[in-house]
N, C-alpha and C positions, 0 to 999 in steps of 0.2 A: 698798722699791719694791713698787708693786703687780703680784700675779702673775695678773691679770686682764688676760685676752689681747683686747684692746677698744684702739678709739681714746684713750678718755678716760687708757689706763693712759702712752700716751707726754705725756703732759703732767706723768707724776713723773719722767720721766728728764733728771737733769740737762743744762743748758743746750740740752734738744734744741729747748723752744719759741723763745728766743733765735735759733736756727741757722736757724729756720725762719723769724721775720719779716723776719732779714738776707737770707736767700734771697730770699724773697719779695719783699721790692723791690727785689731786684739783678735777677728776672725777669720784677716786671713793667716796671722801667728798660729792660731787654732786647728784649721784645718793643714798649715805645715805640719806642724807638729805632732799628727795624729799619724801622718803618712811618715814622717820622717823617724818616727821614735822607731817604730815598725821597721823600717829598713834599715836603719842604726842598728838596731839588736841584731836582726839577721845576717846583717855584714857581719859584725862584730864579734857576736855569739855562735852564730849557728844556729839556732835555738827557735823554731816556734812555738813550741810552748812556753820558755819566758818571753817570748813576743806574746803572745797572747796574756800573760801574767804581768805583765808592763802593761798592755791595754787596761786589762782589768783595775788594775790599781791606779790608774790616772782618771778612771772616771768613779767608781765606786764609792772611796770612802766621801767625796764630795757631796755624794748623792747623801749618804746618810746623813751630814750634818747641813743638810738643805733647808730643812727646816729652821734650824736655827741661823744660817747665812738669810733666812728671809726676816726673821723679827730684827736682825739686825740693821739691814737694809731699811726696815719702816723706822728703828729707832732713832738712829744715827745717823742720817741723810746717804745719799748715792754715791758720790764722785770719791770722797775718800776712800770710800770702799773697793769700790771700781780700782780704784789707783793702786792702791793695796794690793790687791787681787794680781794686775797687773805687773808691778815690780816684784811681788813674789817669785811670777813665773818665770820671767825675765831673769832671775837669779838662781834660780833652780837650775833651767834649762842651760844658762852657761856654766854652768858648774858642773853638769853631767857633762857636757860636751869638752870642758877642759881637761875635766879629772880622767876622761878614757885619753885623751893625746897625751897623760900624764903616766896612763899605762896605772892608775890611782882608783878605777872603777871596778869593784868587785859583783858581783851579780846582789847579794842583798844590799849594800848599799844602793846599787842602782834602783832596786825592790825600794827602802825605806825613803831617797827621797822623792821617788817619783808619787807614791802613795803621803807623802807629804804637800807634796805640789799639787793634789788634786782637792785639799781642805779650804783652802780659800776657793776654787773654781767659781762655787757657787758666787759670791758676792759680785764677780763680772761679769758673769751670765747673765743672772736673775734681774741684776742693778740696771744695767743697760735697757735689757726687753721691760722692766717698770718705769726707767726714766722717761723714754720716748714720749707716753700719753700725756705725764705731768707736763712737760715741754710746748706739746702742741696741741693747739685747739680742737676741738671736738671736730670741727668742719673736716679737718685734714688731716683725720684719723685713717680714712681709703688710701691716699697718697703716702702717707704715711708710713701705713705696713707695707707696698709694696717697695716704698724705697728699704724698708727692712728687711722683706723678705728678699727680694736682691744682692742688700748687701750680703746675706748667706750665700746665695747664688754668686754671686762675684769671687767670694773666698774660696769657695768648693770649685772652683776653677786656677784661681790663679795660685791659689797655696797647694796642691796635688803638686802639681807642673813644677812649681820653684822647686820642692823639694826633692822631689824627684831629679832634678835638672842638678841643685846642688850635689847633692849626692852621688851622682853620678861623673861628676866632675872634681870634686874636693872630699868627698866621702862624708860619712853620716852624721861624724863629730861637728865638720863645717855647717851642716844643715839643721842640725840642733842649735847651735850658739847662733846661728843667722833669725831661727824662729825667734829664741830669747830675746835679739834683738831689736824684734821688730815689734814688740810686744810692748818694751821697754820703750819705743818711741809713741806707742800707742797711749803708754803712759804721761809721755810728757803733752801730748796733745791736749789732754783731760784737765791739763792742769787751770788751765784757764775757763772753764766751764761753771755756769753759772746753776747752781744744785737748787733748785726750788724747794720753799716751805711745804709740808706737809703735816698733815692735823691725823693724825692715826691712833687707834682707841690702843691702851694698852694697859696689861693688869697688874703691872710693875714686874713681873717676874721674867726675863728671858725666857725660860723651858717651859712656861705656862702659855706664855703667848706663843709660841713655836708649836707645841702640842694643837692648841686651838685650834691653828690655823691647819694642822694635819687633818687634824677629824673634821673641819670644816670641807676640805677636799673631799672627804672619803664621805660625807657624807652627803654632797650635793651631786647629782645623777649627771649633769652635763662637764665639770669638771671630775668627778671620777672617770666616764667613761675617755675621757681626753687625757686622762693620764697613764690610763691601760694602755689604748691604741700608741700612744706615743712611745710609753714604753717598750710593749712587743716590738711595735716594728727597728725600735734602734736596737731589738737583739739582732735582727738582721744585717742593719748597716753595720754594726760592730763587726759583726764577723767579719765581711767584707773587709775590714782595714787589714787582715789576715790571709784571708782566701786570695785576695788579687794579686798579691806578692808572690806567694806560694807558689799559682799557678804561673804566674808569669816568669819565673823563675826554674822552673821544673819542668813544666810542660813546655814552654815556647821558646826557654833559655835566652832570654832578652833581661834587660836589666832595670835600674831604679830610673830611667828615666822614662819608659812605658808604663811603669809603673802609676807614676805620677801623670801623665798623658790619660791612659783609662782612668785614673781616679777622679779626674776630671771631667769627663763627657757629658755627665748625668748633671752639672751645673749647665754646661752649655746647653742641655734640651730644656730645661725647665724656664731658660730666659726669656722670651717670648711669651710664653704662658701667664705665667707672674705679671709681666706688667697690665695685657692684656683684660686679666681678672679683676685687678685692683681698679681698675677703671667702674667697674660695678659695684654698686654700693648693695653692701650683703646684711646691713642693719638688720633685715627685718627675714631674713632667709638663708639666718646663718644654721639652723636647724635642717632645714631640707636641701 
């Protein structure tokens, strides 16, 4: 392997490119999917308050069983999981998308599975953002994150935009089963991915090592404060996947393809920056 501390050197580390197209269309599936459920419901329903209550339950009950999507993750290796995770949503999401062309989607149903679909989340999330380090050497941890950080930035660009674009064009059912879709291929991608050994302490019990590891967060100062901060501010962004439609819709009377257009901008400013920073090695001034 090459000991040239450069982008081009993670392209020798095995299956990190692999890890990385699977990523990348599980987040920009994700970042569809977030814009697209939102203007599905509003086309569909009417409704911003169950738009808002379809947000809420695609991300929520996930959160709560985070804990245990993480001792899972240390027990059970990565990629299965990931995969899992993956074809889950992939099945979900064309399932909602069929069953309303089927005129078959009631409002709690759409409620019980989209809140179903949010129970694995964690395992593709968590799995991916822990894989990455195990994968690549220590040296190429700066390049590293910002090809991670990126690939968020790339998603929150080009999944806004599709979705919006689809929707706009074939309407919100198309743009559901297109995210499913692409989620599903993000799956097959993974499949040939090499999941490395890992040696992690554990006290035989699932909900005891999930516990541990809570009160370990909550009680170390640098990762609690990082879970606050992260938290509050995605009340914000949350709202947003609500507010933007709203106004765009009501106040400017324009449709789901501006929609997706604005929900997109805020990737394309961050481009430049991101790569920019990762260039700096922050080892030692990640505190200040």
């Amino acid at each position: 392997m090459s000991e040239e501390l450069s982008y081009r050197a993670l392209l020798d580390v095995p299956s990190f490119p692999r890890a990385v197209i699977g990523a990348q269309l599980g987040r920009i599936a994700g970042q569809m999917g977030g814009i697209a459920m939102v203007l599905f419901v509003l086309t569909r329903y009417h409704s911003p308050a169950l738009a808002g209550a379809v947000a809420f339950l695609s991300i929520f009950p996930g959160t709560v069983v985070a804990p245990l999507a993480g001792a899972l993750l240390d027990r059970h290796g990565r990629k299965r999981l990931i995969i899992l995770d993956f074809l889950f949503a992939c099945f979900t999401l064309v399932l909602i998308g069929v069953l309303s062309l089927l005129h078959r989607l009631p409002v709690p149903l759409l409620l019980v599975i989209t809140a179903l679909s949010s129970l694995t989340a964690p395992l593709g999330n968590v799995g991916l953002r822990t894989l990455y380090p195990i994968l690549v050497p220590r040296r190429l941890w700066e390049r590293m994150n910002a090809v991670d950080s990126n690939g968020y930035v790339l998603a929150s660009i080009v999944g806004p935009s599709l979705a919006g674009l689809i929707v706009a064009l074939w309407g919100g059912e198309a743009a559901i089963i297109a995210t499913g879709l692409i989620i599903g291929i993000g799956a097959l991608a993974l499949v040939g991915l090499r999941d490395p050994e890992t040696n992690t302490a554990t006290s035989g019990n699932l909900f005891r090592d999930s516990w541990n590891g809570l009160v370990y967060v909550l009680r170390n100062p640098t990762l609690r404060g990082l879970a606050a901060s992260i938290s509050i501010a995605n009340l914000g962004n949350g709202a947003m996947y609500i507010a933007i439609p709203m106004l765009v819709f009501q106040r400017f009377y324009q449709g789901p393809a501006t929609v997706g257009a604005l929900s997109a901008l805020p990737g394309i400013a961050g481009t430049v920056t991101r790569t920019f920073f990762a260039r700096l090695n922050s080892e030692v001034r990640d505190r200040s």
